[in-house]
C-alpha positions in Angstrom: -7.5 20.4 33.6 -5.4 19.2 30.9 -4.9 21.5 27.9 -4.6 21.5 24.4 -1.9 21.0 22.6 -1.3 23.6 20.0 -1.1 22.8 16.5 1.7 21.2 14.8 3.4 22.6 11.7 1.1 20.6 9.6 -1.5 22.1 11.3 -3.2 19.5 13.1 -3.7 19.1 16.9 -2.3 16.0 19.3 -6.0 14.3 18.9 -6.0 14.6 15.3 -2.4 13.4 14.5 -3.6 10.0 17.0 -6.8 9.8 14.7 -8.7 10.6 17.4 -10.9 13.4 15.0 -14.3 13.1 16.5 -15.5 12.7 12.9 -13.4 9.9 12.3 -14.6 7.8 15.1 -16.4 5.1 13.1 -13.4 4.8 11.0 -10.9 4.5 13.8 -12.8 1.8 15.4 -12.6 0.2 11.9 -8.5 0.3 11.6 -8.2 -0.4 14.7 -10.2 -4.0 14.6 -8.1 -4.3 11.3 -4.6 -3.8 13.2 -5.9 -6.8 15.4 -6.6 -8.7 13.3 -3.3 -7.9 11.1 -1.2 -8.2 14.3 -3.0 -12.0 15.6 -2.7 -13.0 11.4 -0.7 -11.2 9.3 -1.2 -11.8 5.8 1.6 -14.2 3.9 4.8 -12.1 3.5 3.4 -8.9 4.2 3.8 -6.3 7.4 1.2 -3.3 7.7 0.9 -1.4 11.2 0.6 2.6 12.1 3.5 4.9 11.9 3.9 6.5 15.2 0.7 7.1 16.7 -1.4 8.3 13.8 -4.0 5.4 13.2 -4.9 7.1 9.7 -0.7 6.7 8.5 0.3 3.1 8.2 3.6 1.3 6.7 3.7 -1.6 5.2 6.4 -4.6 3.7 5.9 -7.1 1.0 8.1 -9.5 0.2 8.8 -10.2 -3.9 6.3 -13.5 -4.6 8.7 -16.3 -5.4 8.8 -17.1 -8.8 8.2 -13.1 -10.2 11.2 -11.1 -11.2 10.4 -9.2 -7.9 11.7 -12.2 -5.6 14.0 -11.4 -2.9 13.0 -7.9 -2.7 11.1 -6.1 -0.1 9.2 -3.1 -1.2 7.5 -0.6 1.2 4.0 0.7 0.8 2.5 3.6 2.5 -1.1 3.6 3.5 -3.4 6.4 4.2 -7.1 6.0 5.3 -9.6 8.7 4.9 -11.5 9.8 7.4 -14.6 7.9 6.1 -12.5 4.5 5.7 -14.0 2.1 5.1 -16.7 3.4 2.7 -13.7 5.1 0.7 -10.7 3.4 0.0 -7.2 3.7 1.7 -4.7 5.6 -0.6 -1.9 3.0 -0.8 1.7 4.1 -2.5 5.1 2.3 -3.1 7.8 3.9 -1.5 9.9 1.1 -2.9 11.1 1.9 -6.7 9.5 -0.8 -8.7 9.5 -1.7 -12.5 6.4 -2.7 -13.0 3.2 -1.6 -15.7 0.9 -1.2 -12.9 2.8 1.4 -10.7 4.6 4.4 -12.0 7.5 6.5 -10.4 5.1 8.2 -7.9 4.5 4.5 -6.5 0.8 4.8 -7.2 -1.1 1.8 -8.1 -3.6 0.9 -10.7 -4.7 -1.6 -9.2 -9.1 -1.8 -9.2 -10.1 -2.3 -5.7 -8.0 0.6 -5.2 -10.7 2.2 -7.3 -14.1 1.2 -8.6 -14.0 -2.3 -6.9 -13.3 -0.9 -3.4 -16.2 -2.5 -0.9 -16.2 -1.8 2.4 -16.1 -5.8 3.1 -12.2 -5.3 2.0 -9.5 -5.2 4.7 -5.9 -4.0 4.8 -5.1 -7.3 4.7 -7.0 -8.4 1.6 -5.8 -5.1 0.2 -2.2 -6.1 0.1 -2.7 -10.0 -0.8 -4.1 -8.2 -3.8 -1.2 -5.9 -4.4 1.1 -9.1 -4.0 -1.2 -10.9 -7.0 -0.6 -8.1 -9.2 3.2 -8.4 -8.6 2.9 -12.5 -9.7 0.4 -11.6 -12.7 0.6 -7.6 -14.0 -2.1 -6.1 -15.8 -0.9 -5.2 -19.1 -4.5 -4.2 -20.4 -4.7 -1.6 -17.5 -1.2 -0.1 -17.0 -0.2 3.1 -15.5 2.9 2.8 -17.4 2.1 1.9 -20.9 6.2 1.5 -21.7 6.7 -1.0 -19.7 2.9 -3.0 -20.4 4.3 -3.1 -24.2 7.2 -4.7 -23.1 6.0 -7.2 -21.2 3.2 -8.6 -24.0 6.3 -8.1 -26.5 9.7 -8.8 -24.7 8.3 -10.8 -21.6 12.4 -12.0 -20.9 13.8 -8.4 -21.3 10.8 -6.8 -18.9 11.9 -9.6 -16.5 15.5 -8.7 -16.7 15.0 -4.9 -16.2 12.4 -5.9 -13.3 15.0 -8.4 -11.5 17.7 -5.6 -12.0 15.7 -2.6 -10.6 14.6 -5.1 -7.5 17.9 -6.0 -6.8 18.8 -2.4 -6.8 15.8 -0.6 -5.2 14.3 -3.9 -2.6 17.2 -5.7 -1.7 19.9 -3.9 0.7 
């Protein structure tokens, strides 16, 4: 008879650090489907897959759009997926320092179907497709960093310059 495994310093078991909560089993069929479907057709210059063996923890890469002042970086994202995924949004993060309106230092992201949008029709997938739009067109008008929205509807060049400069220094090794 196999036995349990005693909890971990976070304080959660072996089945819950898989994402195997019994609660969570709608939702883990869900990511998992997703990580399928991510690993047969990944979207355009983006990774996203679990960390370890906790379904609920992914990482994810996106690649600077061409054309942005973020171009030739790669900035990584952390996603977490509540237990209730996908009728709640995943809590997505930059790790990644970025100069941008949108995210501020803690690397969380105003972004809206991070918020009120969220449907469950949305995917991981479409999720960071959307995070690489906002990096091609910011949202001034709904900035987490109101500094840096000013600067970009008054200095566009100079927000450009400091954006190119902190990707070169934080995305680029």
């Amino acid at each position: 008879m196999p036995r349990a495994s005693a909890p971990s310093a976070d304080g959660r078991g072996d089945a819950e650090r898989r994402g195997r909560a019994a609660c969570g089993a709608p939702s883990l069929r869900r990511i998992q489907k997703e990580l399928a479907e991510i690993c047969l057709d990944p979207p355009a210059n983006c990774t996203a897959g679990p960390k370890e063996d906790n379904l609920y923890e992914w990482t994810s890469s996106l690649q600077g759009p061409d054309g942005t002042p973020y171009a030739g970086g790669i900035f990584f994202l952390d996603i977490h997926f509540p237990t209730d995924y996908p009728f709640r949004a995943p809590k997505v993060v930059f790790k990644t320092r970025i100069y941008h309106c949108n995210v501020n230092n803690s690397g969380q992201i105003c972004l809206d179907v991070l918020k009120d949008q969220w449907s469950p029709a949305l995917t991981v997938s479409k999720i960071l497709l959307s995070v690489s739009a906002l990096l091609s067109e910011p949202n001034p008008h709904d900035p987490l960093v109101p500094n840096i929205a000013q600067e970009l509807l008054s200095d566009r060049e100079e927000h450009d310059r400091v954006a190119a400069e902190w990707t070169k220094r934080y995305a680029m090794s």
